[in-house]
Structure formats: structure tokens, C-alpha cells
Backbone atoms as SQL, in Angstrom:
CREATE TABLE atoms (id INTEGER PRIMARY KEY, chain TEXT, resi INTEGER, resn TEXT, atom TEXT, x REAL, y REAL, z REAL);
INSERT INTO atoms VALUES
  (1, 'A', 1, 'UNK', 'N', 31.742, 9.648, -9.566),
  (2, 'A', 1, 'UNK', 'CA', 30.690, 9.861, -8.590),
  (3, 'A', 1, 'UNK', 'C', 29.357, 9.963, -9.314),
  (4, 'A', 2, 'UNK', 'N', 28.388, 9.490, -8.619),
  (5, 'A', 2, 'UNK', 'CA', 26.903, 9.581, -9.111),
  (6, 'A', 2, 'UNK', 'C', 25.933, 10.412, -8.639),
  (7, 'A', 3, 'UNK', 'N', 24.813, 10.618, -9.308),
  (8, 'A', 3, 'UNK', 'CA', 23.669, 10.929, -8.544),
  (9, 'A', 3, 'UNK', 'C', 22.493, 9.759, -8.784),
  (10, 'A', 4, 'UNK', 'N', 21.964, 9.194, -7.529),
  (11, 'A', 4, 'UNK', 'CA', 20.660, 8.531, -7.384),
  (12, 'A', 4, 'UNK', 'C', 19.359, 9.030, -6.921),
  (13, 'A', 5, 'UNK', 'N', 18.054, 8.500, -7.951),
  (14, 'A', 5, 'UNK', 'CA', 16.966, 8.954, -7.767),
  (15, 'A', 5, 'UNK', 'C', 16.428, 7.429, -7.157),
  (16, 'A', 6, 'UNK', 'N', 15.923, 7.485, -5.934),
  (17, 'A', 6, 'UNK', 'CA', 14.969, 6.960, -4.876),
  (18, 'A', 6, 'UNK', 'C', 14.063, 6.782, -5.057),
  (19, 'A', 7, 'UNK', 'N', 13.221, 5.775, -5.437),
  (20, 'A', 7, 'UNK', 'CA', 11.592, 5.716, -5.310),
  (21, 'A', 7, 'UNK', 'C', 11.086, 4.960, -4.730),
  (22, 'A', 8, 'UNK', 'N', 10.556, 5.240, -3.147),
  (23, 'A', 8, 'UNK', 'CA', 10.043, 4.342, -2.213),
  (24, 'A', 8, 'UNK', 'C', 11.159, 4.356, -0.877),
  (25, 'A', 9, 'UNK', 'N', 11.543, 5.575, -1.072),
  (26, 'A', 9, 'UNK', 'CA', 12.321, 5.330, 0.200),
  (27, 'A', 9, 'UNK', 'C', 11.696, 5.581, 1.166),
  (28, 'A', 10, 'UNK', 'N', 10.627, 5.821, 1.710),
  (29, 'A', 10, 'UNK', 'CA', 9.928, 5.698, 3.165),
  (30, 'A', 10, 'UNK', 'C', 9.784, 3.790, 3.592),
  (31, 'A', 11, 'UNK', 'N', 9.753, 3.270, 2.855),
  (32, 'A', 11, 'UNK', 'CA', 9.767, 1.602, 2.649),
  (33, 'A', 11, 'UNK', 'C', 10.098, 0.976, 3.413),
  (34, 'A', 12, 'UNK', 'N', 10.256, -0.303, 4.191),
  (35, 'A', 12, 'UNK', 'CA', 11.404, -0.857, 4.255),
  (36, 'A', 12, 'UNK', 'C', 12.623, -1.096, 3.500),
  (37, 'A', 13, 'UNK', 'N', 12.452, -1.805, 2.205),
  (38, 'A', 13, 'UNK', 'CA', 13.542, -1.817, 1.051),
  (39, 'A', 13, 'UNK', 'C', 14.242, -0.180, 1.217),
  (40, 'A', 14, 'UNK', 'N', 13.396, 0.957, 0.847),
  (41, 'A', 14, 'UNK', 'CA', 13.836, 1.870, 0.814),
  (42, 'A', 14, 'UNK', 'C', 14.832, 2.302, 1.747),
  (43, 'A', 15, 'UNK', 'N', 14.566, 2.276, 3.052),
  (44, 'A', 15, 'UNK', 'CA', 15.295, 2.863, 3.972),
  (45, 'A', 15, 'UNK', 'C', 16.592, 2.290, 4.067),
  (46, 'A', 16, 'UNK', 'N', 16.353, 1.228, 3.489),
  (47, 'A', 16, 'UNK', 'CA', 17.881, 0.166, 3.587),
  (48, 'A', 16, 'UNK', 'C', 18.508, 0.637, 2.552),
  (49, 'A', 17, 'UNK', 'N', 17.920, 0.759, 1.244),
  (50, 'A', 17, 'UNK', 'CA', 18.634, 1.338, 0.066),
  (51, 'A', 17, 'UNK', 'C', 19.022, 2.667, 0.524),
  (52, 'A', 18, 'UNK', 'N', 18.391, 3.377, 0.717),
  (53, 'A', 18, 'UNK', 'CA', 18.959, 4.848, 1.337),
  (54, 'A', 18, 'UNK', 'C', 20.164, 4.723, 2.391),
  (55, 'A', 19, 'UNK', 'N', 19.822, 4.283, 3.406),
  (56, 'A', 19, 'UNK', 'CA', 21.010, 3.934, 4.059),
  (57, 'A', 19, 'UNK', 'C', 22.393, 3.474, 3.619),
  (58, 'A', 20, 'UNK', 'N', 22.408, 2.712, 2.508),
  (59, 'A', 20, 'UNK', 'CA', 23.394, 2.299, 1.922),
  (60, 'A', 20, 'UNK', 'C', 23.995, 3.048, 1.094),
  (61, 'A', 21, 'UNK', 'N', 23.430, 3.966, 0.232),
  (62, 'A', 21, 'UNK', 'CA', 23.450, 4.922, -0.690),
  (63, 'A', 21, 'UNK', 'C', 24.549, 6.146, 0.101),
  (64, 'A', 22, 'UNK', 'N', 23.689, 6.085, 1.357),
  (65, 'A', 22, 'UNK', 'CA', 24.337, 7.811, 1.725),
  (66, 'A', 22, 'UNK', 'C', 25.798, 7.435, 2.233),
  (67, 'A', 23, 'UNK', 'N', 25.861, 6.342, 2.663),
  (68, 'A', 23, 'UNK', 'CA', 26.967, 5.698, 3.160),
  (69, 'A', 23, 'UNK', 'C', 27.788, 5.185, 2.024),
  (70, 'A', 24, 'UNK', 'N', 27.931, 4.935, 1.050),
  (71, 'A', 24, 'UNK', 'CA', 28.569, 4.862, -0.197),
  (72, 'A', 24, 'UNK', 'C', 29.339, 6.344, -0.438),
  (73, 'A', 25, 'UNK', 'N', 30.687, 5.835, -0.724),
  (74, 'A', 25, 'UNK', 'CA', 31.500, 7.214, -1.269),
  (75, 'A', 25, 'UNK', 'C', 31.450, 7.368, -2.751),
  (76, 'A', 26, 'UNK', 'N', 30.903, 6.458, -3.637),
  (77, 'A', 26, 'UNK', 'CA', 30.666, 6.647, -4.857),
  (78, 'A', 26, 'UNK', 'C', 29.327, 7.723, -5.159),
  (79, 'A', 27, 'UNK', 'N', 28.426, 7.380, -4.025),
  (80, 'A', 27, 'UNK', 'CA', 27.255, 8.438, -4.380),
  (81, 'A', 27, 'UNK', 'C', 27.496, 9.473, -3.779),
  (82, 'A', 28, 'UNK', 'N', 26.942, 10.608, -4.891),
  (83, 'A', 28, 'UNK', 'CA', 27.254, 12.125, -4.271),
  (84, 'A', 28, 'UNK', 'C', 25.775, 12.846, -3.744),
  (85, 'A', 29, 'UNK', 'N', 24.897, 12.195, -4.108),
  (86, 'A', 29, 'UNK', 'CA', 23.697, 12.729, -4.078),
  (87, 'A', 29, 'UNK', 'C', 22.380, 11.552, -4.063),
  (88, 'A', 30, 'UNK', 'N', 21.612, 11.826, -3.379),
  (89, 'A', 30, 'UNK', 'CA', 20.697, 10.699, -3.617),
  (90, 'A', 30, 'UNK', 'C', 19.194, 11.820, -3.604),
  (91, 'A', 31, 'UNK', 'N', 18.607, 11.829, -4.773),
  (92, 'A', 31, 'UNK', 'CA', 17.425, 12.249, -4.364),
  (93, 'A', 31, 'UNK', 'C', 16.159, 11.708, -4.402),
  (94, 'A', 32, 'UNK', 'N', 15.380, 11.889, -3.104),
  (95, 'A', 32, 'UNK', 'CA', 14.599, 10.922, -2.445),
  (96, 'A', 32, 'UNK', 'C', 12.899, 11.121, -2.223),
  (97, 'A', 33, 'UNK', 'N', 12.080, 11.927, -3.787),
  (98, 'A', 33, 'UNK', 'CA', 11.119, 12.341, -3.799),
  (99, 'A', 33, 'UNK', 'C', 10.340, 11.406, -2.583),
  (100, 'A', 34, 'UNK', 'N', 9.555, 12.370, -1.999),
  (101, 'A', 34, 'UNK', 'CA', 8.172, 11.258, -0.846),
  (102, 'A', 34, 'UNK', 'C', 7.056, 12.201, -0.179),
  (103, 'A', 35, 'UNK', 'N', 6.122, 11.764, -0.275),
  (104, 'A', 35, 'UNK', 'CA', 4.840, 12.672, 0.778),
  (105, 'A', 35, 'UNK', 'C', 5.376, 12.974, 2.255),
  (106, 'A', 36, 'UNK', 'N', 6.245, 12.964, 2.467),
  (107, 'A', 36, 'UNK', 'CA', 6.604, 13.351, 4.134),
  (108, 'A', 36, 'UNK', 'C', 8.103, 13.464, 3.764),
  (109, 'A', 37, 'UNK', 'N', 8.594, 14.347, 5.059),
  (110, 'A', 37, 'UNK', 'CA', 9.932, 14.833, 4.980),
  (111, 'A', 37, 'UNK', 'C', 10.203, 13.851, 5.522),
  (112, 'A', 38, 'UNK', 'N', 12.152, 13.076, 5.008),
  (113, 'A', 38, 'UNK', 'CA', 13.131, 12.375, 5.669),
  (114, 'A', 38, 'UNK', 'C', 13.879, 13.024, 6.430),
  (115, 'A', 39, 'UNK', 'N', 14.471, 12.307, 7.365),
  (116, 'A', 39, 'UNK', 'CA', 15.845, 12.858, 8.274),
  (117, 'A', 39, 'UNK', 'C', 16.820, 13.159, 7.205),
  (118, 'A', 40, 'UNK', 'N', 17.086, 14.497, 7.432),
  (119, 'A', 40, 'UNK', 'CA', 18.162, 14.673, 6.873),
  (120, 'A', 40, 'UNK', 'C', 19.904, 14.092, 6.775),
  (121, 'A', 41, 'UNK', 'N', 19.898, 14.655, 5.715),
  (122, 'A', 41, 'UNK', 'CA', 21.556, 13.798, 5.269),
  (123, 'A', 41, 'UNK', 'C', 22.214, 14.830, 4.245),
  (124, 'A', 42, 'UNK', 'N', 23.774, 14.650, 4.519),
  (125, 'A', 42, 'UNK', 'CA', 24.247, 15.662, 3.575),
  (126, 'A', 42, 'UNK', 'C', 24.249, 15.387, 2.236),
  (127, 'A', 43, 'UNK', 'N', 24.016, 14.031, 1.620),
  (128, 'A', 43, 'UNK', 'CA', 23.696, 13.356, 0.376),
  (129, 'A', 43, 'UNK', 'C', 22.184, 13.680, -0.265),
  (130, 'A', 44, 'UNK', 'N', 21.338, 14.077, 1.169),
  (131, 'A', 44, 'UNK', 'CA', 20.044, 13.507, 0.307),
  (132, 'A', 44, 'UNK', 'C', 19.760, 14.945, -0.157),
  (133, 'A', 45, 'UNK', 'N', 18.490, 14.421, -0.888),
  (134, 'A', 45, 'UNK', 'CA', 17.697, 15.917, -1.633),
  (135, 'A', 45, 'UNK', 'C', 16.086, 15.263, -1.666),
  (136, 'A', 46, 'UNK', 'N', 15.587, 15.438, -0.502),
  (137, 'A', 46, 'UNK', 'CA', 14.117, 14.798, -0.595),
  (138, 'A', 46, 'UNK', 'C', 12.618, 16.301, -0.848),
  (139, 'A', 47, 'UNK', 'N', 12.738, 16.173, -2.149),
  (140, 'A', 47, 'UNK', 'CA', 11.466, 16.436, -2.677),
  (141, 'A', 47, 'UNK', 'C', 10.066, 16.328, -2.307),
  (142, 'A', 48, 'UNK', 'N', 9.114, 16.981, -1.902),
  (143, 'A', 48, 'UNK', 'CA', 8.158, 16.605, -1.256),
  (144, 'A', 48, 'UNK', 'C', 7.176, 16.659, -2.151),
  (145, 'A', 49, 'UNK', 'N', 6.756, 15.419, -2.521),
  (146, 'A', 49, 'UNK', 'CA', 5.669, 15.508, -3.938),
  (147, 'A', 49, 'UNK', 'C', 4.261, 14.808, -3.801),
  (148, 'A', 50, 'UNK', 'N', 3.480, 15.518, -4.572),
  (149, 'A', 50, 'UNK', 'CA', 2.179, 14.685, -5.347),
  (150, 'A', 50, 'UNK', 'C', 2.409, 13.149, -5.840),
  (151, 'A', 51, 'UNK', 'N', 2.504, 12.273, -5.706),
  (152, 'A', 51, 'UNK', 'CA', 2.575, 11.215, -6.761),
  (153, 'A', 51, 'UNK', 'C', 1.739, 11.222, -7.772),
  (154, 'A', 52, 'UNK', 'N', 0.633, 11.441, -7.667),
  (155, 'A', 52, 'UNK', 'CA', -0.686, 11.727, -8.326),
  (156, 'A', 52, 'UNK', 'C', -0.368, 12.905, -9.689),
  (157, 'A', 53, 'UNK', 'N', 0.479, 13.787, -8.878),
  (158, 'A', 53, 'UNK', 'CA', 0.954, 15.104, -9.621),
  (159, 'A', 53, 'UNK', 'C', 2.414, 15.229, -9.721),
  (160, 'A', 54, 'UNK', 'N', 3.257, 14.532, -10.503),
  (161, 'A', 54, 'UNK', 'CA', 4.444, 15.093, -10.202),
  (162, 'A', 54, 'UNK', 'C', 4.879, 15.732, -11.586),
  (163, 'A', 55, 'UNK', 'N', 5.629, 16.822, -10.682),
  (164, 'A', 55, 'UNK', 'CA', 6.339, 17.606, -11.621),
  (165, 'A', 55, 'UNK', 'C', 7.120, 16.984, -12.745),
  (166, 'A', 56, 'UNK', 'N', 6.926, 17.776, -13.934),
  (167, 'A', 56, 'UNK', 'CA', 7.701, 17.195, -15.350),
  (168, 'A', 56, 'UNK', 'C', 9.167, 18.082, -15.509),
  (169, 'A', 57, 'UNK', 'N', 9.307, 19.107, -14.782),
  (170, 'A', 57, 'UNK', 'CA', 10.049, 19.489, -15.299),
  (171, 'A', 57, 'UNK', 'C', 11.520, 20.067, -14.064),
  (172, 'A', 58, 'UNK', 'N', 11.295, 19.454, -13.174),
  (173, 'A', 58, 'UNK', 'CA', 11.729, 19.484, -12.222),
  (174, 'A', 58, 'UNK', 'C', 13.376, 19.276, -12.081),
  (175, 'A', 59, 'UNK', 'N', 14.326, 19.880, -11.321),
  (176, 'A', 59, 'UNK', 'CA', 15.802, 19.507, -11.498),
  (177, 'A', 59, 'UNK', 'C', 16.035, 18.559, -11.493),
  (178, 'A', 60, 'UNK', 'N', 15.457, 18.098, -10.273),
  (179, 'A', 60, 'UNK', 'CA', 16.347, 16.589, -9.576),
  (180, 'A', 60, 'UNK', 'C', 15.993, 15.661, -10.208),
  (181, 'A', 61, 'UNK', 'N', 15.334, 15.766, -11.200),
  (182, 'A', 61, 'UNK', 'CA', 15.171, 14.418, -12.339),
  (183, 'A', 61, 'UNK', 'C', 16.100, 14.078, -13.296),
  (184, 'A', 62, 'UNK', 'N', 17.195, 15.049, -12.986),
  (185, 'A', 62, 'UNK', 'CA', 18.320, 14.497, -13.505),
  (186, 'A', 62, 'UNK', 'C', 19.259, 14.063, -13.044),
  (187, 'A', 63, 'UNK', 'N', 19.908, 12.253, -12.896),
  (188, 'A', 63, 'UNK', 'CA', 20.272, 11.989, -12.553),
  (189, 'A', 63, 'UNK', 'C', 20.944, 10.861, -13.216),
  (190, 'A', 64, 'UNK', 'N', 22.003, 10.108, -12.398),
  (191, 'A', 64, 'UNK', 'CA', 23.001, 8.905, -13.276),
  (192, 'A', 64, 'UNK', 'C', 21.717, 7.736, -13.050),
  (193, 'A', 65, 'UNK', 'N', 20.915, 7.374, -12.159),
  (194, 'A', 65, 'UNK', 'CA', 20.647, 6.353, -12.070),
  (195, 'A', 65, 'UNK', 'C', 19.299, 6.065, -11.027),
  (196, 'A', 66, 'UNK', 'N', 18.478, 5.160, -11.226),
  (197, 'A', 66, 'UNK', 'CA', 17.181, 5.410, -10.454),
  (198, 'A', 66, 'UNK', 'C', 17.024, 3.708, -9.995),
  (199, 'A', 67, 'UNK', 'N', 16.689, 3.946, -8.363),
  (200, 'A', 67, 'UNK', 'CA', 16.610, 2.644, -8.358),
  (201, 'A', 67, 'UNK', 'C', 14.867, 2.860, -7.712),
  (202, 'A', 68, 'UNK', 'N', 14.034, 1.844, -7.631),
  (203, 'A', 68, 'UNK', 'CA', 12.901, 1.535, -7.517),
  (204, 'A', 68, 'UNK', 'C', 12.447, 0.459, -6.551),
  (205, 'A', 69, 'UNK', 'N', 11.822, 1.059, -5.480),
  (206, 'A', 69, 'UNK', 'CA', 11.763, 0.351, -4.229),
  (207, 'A', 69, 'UNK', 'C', 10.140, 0.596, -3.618),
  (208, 'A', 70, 'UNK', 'N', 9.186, 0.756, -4.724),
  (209, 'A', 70, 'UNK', 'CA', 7.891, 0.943, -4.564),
  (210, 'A', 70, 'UNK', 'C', 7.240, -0.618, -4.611),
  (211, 'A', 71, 'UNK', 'N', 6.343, -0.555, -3.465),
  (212, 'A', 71, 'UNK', 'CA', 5.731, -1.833, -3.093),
  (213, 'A', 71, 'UNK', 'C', 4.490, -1.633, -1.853),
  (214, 'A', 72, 'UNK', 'N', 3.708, -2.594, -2.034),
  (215, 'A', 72, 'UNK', 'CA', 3.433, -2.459, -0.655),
  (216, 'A', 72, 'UNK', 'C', 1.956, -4.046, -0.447),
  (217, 'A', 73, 'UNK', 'N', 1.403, -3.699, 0.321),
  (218, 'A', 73, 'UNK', 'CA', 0.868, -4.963, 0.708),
  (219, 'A', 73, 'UNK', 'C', -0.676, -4.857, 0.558),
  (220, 'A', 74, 'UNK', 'N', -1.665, -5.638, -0.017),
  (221, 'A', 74, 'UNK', 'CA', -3.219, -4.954, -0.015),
  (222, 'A', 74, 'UNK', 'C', -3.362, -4.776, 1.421),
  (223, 'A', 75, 'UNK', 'N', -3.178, -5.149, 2.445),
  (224, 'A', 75, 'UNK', 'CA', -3.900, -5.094, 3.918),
  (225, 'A', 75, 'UNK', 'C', -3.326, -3.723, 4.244),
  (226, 'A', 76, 'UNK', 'N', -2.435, -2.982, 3.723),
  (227, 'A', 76, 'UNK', 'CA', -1.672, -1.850, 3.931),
  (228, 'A', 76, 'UNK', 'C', -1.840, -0.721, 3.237),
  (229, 'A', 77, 'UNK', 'N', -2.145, -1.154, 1.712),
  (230, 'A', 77, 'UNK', 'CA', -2.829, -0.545, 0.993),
  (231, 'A', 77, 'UNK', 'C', -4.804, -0.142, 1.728),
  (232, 'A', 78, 'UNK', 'N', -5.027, -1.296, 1.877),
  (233, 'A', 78, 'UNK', 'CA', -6.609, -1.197, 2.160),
  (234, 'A', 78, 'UNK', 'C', -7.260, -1.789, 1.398),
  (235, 'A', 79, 'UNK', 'N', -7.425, -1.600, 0.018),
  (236, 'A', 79, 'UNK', 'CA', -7.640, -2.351, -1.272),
  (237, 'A', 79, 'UNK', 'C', -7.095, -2.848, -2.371),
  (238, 'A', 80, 'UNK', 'N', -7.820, -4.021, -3.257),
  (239, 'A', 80, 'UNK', 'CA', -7.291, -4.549, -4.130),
  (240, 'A', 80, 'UNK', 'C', -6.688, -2.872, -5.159),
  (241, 'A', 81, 'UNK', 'N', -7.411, -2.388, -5.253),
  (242, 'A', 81, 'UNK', 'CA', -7.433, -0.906, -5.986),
  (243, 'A', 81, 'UNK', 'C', -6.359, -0.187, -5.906),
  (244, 'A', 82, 'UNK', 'N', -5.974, 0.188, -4.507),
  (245, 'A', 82, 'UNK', 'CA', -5.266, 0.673, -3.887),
  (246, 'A', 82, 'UNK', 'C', -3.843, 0.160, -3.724),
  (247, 'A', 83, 'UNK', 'N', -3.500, -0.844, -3.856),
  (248, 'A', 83, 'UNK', 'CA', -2.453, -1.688, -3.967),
  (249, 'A', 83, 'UNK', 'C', -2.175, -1.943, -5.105),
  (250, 'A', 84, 'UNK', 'N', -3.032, -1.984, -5.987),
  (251, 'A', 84, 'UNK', 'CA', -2.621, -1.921, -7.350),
  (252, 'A', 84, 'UNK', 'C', -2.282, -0.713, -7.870),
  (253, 'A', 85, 'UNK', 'N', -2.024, 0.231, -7.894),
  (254, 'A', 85, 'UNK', 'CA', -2.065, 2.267, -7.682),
  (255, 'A', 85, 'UNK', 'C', -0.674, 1.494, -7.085),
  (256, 'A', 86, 'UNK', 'N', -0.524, 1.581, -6.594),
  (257, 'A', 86, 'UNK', 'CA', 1.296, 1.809, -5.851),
  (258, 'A', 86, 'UNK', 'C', 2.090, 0.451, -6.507),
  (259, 'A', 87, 'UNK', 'N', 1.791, -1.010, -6.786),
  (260, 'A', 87, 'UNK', 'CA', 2.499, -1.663, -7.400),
  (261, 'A', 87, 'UNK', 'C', 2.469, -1.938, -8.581),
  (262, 'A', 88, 'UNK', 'N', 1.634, -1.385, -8.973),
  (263, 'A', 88, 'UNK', 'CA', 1.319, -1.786, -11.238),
  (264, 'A', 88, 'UNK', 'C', 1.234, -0.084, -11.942),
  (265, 'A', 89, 'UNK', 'N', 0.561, 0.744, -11.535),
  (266, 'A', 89, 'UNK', 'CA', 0.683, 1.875, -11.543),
  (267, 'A', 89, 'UNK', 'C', 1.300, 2.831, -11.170);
């Protein structure tokens, strides 16, 4: 059994990866740092964080495996700036 760390699960990609995750009997845990609370699940562990600021020393950063589902679109972002901050940064 595993534990997975989530990044971008408010997403589309994300929500699908999450969905799949919690529904998997191999994963025991999925934790799902994000600026807003998720619906709960007996798998998840969603962290409510800074991106700007995140904790270094935090539990749930330990884990078997991290998948990465951060993206997003400039018109969604707002700016070239801003879109670059969430997909290169």
C-alpha cells in the first residue's frame, strides 16, 4: 500500500487523478495540499496551504509518491506572468 502526494488537485487533471486514487485499493492515503477545502474522503488528507509559503517541515510530505497535475491557461491565469507562476514556477 502507498501514500500519494497531489499537486493540482482542484484541476481538471486533478480531480480525475484524485478520483482514481481514492478509488484504488493500493492507495492508502492521498494527500491533497490546495487553497480551498476538498470534499472529503476517507483516503484524503487535504492540507490547506500558502503556495507562496509552504511549509518545510510538515508531515504529509512524506510520502511513497507524488504525482503533479499543476497547469493552467493564460486567459485563466490573467497573465503572461501569472501563468507562468503556476506552470514554470
Amino acid at each position: 500500500m502507498t501514500d500519494l502526494l497531489l499537486v493540482g488537485a482542484t484541476g481538471l487533471v486533478g480531480r480525475a487523478v484524485l478520483e482514481q486514487a481514492s478509488a484504488d485499493e493500493r492507495v492508502m492515503r492521498v494527500v491533497a495540499p490546495t487553497r480551498r477545502q476538498l470534499s472529503a474522503h476517507p483516503k484524503l488528507e487535504n492540507p490547506l496551504v500558502d503556495f507562496e509559503n509552504l511549509p518545510t517541515c510538515a508531515s504529509w510530505w512524506s510520502v511513497a509518491g507524488v504525482i503533479c497535475t499543476l497547469g493552467t491557461t493564460v486567459r485563466k491565469a490573467g497573465s503572461q506572468a501569472a501563468f507562468r507562476r503556476v506552470d514554470y514556477d
